[in-house]
C-alpha positions in Angstrom: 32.9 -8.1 43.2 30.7 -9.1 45.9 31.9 -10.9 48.7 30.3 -13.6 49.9 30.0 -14.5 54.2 32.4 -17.4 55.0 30.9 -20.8 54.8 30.4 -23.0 57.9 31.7 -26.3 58.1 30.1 -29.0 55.7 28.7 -30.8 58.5 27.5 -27.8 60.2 26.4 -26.2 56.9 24.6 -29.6 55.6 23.2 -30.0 59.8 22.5 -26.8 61.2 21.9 -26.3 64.8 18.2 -25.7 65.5 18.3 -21.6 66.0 19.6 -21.4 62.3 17.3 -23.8 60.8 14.5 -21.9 62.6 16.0 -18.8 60.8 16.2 -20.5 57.2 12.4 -21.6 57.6 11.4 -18.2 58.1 13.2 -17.0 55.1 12.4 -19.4 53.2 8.6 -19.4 54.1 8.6 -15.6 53.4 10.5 -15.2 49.9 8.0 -18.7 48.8 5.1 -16.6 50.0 6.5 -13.5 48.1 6.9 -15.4 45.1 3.5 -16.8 45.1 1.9 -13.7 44.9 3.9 -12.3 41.9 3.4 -15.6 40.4 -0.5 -15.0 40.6 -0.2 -11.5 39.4 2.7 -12.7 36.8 2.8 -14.7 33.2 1.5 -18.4 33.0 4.0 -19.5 31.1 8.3 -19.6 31.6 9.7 -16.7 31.0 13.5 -18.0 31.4 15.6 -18.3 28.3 17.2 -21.6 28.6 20.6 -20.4 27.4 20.7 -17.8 30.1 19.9 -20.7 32.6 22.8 -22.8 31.3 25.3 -19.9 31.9 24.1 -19.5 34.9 24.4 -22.9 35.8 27.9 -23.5 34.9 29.9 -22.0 38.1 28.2 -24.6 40.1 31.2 -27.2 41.0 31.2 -29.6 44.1 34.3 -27.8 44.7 32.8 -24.4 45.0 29.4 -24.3 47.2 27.5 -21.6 48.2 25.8 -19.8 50.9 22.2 -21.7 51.4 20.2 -18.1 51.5 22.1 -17.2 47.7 21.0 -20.8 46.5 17.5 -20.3 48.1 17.1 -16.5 46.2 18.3 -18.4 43.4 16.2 -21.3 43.0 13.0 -19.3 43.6 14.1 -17.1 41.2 14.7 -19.7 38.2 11.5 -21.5 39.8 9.2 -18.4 39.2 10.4 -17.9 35.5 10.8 -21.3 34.7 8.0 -23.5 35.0 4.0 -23.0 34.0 2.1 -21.4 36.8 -1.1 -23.6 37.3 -1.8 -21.7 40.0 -2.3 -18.4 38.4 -5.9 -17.2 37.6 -5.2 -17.4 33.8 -3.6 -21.2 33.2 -6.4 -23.2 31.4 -4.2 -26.0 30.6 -3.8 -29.5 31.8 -5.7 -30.7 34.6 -2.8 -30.5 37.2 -3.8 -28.0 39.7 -1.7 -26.0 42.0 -0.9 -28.0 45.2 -3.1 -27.2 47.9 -1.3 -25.9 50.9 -2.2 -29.1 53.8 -0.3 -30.8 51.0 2.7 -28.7 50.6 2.6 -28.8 54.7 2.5 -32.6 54.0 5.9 -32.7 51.5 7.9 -30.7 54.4 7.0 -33.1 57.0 7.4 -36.3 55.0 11.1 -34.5 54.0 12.2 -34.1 57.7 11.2 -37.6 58.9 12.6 -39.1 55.2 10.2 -42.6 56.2 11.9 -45.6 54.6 9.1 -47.5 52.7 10.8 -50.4 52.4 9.4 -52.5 55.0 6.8 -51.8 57.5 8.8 -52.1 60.0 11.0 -49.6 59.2 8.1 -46.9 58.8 4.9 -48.4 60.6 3.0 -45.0 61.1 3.4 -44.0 57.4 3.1 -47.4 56.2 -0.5 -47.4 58.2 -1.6 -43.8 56.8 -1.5 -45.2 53.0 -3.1 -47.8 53.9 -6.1 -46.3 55.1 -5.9 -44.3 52.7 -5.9 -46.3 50.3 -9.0 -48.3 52.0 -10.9 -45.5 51.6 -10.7 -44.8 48.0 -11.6 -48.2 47.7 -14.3 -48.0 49.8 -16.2 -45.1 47.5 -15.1 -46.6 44.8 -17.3 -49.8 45.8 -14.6 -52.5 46.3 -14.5 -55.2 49.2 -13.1 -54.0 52.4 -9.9 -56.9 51.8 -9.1 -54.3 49.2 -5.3 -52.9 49.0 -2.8 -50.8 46.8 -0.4 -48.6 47.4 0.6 -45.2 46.4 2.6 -44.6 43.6 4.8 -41.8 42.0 2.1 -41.2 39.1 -0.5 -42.7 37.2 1.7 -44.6 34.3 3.5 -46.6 37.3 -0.3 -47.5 38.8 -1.1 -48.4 35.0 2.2 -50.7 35.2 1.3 -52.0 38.3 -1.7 -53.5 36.9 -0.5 -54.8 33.8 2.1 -56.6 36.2 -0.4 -58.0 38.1 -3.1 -59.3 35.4 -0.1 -60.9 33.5 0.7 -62.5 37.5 -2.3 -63.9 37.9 -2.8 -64.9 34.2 -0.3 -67.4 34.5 1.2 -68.2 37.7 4.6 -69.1 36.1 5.2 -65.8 35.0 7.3 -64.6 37.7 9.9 -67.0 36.9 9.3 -67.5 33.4 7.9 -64.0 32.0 5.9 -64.3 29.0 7.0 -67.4 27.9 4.8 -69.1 30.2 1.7 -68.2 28.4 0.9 -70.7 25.5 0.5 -67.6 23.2 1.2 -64.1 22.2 -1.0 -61.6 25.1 -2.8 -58.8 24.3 -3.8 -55.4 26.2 -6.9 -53.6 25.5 -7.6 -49.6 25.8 -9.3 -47.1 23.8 -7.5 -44.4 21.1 -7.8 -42.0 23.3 -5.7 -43.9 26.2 -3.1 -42.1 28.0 -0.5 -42.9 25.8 2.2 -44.2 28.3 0.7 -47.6 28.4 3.0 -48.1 24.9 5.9 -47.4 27.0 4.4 -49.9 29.9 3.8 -52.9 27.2 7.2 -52.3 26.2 8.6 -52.2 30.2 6.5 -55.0 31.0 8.1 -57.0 27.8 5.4 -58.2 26.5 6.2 -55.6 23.7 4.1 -52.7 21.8 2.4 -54.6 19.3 0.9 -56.2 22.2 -1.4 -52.8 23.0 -4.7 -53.2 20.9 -6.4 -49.8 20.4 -10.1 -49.9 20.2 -11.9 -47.5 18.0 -14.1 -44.8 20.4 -17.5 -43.6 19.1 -18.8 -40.2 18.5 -18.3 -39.2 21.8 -15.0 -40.0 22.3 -15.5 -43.0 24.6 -14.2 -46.2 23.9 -16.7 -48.7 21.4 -17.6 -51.5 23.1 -18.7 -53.5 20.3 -15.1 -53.0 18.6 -13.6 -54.1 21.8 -15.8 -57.4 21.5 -14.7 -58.2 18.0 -11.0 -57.5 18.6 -10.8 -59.7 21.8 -12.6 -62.6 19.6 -10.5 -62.3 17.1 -7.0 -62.5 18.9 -8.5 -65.6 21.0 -9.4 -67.0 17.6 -5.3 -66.4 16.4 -4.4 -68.5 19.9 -3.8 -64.7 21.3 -4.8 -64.6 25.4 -6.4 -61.2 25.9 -4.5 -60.7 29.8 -5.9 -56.8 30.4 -8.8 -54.8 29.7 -8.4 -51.0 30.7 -11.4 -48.7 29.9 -10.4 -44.6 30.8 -12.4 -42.9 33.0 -11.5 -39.7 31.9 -9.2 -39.4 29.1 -6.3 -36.9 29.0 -7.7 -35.4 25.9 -11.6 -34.6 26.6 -12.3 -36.3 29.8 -14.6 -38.8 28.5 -14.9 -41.7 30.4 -15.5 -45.5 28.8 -18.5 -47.6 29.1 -17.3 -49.2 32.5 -19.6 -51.5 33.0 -20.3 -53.0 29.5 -16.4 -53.5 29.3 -16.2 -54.9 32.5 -18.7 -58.2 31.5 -16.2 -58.5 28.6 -13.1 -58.7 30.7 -15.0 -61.3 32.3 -16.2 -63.2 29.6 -13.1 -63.7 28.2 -10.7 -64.2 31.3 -9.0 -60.8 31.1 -7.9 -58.7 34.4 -10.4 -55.0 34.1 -8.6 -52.2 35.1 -10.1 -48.9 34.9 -7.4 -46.1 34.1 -8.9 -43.3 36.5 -6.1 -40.9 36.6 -8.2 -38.0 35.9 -11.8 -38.8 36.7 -11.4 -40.7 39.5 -11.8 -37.9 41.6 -15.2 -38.1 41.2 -15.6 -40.9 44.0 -15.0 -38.0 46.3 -17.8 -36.1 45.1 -21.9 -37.9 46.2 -22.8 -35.8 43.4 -20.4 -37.2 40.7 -19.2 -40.6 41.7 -22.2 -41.9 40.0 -20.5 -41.2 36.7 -17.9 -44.1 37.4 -20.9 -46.4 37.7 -19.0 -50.0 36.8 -15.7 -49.3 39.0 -17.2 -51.3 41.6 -16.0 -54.3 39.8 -13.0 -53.2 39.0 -9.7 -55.9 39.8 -7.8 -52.8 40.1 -7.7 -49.1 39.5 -5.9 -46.0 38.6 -6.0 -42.2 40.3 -3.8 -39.8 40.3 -4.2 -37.3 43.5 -2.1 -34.8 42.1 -4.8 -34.0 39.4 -8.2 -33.3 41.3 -6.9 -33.9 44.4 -4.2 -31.0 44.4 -1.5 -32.6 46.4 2.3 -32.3 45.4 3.7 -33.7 42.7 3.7 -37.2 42.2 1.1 -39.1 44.1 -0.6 -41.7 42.5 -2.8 -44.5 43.9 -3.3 -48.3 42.3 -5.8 -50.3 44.2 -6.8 -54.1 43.8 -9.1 -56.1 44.8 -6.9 -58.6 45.0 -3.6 -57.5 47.2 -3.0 -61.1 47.4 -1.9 -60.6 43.9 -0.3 -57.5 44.1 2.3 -59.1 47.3 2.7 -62.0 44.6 3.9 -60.2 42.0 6.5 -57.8 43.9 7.6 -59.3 46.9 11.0 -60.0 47.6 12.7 -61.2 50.5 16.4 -60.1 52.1 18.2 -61.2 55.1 18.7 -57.6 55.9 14.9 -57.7 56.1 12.6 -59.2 58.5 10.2 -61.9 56.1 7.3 -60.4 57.9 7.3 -57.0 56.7 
């Protein structure tokens, strides 16, 4: 039986003074670097039996911790044969690429400063980084310099975020009143080939799943613009009010992206919010070469990308920006006495 060095104090062991925290980095940064490079050399996918994993598991108690170094060697471990490798030479799957390494350098320093979000006043310098951030995806992706968003933890809450705010500024009443307010059934419009958590956001939102309308896509893939015509007619026809028209640019399955523009005038036409799910592709305003391919993002209420796809950062960073952040304060505000109105 091996023993085990005595454990420090929980405060101490949960607070370490600064010579042994120095001394965990190291170790940490040199068994993570280690691990990397069998990971490269290694098989894409897991490895770990999940039965093994849940024996292995089941000594861990509250009432029996362990050395930090053994759980380190042990999660690295599990985390080497347990996950896909995107970042070895042979994973061709999703388009989730291994996370650069500014951005990993990024995760550490947003875990030891642990910014509270909340208000802006809490956290002004992180608070102030988004932001600019987010002004300049908005600014190559041809929206007014007013623009604003936020980051988010993926690309489904961005999607949400939207549907929120077209069904906000739909009907003003529908903060208090929800869907009631509107006069009729609403409707959200995306291709077939949509990421298919916006059923799971129509049924968040409550405006329910029979609400998403599925357009037909043509040969290519890409999302038929006459189809989307005749369905939004029709449901206007039935007393239906059309709230949110998504094209894709890029869909999860081929990376086709929807006729931006032409969707755009019908969004217009009939009243709806456009917001252009670009997860995936909208990468592409990064690139002089590419961002062309997004032509009809520039009128855009709001959009959709995901920076840990193309952008390689850490798992999950997502971006929504609007047009309108007037409309995006609307429809999540809220106000404590525990925090000051102005942040």
């Amino acid at each position: 039986m091996t023993s085990r060095a005595p454990l420090p104090p929980p405060v101490a062991a949960l607070f370490p003074p600064r010579d042994e925290r120095e001394r965990i980095d190291e170790l940490l940064g040199r068994e993570l670097a280690e691990a990397t490079a069998r990971v490269v050399a290694g098989p894409v996918m897991p490895t770990l039996e999940r039965e093994r994993l849940r024996r292995e598991l089941e000594p861990f108690d509250f009432a029996r911790p362990r050395p930090l170094e053994e759980l380190i060697a042990w999660a690295i471990g599990v985390m080497e044969q347990g996950v896909v490798h995107m970042n070895n030479p042979r994973y061709f799957g999703l388009f989730n690429p291994p996370a650069s390494f500014p951005s990993q350098c990024a995760d550490r320093i947003s875990g030891a400063f642990n910014p509270q979000l909340a208000s802006s006043g809490s956290s002004p310098a992180p608070v102030e980084i988004e932001a600019h951030v987010i002004r300049a995806f908005a600014r190559r992706a041809g929206l007014p310099a007013a623009s604003g968003g936020h980051f988010t933890t993926s690309g489904s809450e961005a999607n949400y975020t939207a549907l929120v705010c077209a069904l906000t500024r739909a009907q003003p009443r529908f903060g208090t009143d929800g869907v009631r307010a509107f006069p009729g059934p609403v409707a959200m419009y995306t291709s077939r080939a949509c990421q298919p958590a916006w059923f799971k956001i129509a049924h968040h939102a409550g405006i329910g799943r029979a609400a998403l309308k599925l357009i037909d896509t043509d040969s290519s893939g890409r999302m038929h613009v006459a189809a989307l015509e005749a369905a939004v007619k029709r449901d206007r026809a039935a007393g239906v009010v059309p709230v949110l028209v998504s094209p894709t640019a890029g869909t999860t399955g081929a990376g086709m992206i929807d006729p931006l523009a032409e969707c755009a005038c019908i969004a217009r036409e009939h009243g709806a919010w456009y917001h252009v799910d670009a997860a995936w592709g909208g990468a592409a305003l990064a690139s002089e070469r590419l961002r062309g391919l997004l032509a009809g993002i520039e009128t855009a209420d709001s959009i959709t990308i995901d920076a840990h796809k193309w952008l390689a950062t850490t798992m999950g960073c997502g971006m929504f920006i609007t047009r309108y952040p007037q409309t995006l304060s609307e429809a999540f505000r809220v106000t404590a006495e525990f925090m000051p109105s102005s942040n």
